[in-house]
N, C-alpha and C positions, 0 to 999 in steps of 0.2 A: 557341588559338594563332592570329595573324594575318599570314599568307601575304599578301607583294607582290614582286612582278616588281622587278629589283632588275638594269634594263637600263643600262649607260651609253650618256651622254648623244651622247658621238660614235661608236657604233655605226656602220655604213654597213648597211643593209639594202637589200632591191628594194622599191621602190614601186609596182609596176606592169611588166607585162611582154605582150606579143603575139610573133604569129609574127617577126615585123621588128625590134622593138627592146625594150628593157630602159629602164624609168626609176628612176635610183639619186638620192635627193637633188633629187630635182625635175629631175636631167638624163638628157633623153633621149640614147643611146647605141645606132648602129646597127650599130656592129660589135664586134664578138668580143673578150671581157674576161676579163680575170681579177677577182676580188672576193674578198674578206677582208674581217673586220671592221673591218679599220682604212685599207682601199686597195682602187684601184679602178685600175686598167694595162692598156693595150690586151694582146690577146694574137693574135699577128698568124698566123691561122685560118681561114682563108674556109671553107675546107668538111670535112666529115668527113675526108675522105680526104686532106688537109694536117697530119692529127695525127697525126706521125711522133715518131718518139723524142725530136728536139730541141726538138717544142714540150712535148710531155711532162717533159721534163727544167727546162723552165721552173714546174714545177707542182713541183717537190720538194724543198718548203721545211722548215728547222726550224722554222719555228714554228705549223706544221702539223698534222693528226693524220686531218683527213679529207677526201677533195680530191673534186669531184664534177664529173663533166665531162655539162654539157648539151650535146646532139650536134645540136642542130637542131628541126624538126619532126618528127624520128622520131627512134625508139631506137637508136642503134650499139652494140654491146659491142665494146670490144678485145679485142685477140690476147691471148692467153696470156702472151707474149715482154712486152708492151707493159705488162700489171697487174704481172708480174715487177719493173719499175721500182721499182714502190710496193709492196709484198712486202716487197722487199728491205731497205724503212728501214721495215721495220713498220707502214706508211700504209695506212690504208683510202682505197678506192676505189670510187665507182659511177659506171655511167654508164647517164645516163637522156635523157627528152626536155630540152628545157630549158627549158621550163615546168614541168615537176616539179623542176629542178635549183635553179630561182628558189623555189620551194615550201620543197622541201629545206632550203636554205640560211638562206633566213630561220627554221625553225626550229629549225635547230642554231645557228645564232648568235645567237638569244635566250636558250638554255641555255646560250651564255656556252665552248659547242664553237671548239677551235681547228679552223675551218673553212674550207676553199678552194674558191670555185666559179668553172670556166675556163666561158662561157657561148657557144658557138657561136651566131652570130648574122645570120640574111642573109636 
């Protein structure tokens, strides 16, 4: 049996990423996004401590199933209150640096994963 990768063509993946900015599609991007496979939306973030409920609430999509929030150069966990959001529609959630979050994402959304990554960015 002959196994092949079986990606479409307009995918959006990360191309590249540092502490500073994210290259999506050959463009670089130095502030805070949201990214789907099929979109690429500011998401208006400056720092960990601006991810309140309403920018949260911008992450909870149907056509969604797993949403990853890259928090910077270091790790944040949310609050209890805050994962409750995505709980509540049966979403997974992690949050990680967001070099891992760029990682992550590209390989859930090679397997073709309905995936969401909000990418803190400064």
């Amino acid at each position: 049996m002959q196994l092949s990768e079986d990606i479409p063509a307009t995918q959006i993946l990360v191309n590249a990423y540092d502490e500073h900015s994210v290259v999506i599609a050959d463009i670089e991007y130095t502030q805070s996004l949201i990214l789907t496979p099929v979109s690429v939306e500011p998401w208006p973030v400056m720092t960990f401590a601006d991810i309140n409920d309403e920018a949260l609430l911008m992450l909870l999509r149907e056509d969604c199933d797993v949403v990853l929030i890259g928090t910077g150069a270091v790790h944040y966990p949310l609050t209890a209150q805050q994962l409750t959001l995505f709980y509540d529609k049966h979403m997974g959630i992690e949050t990680m640096n967001t070099r891992a979050a760029c990682r992550t994402y590209n390989l859930l959304a090679n397997e073709g994963r309905r995936v969401l990554a909000a990418l803190l960015i400064m």
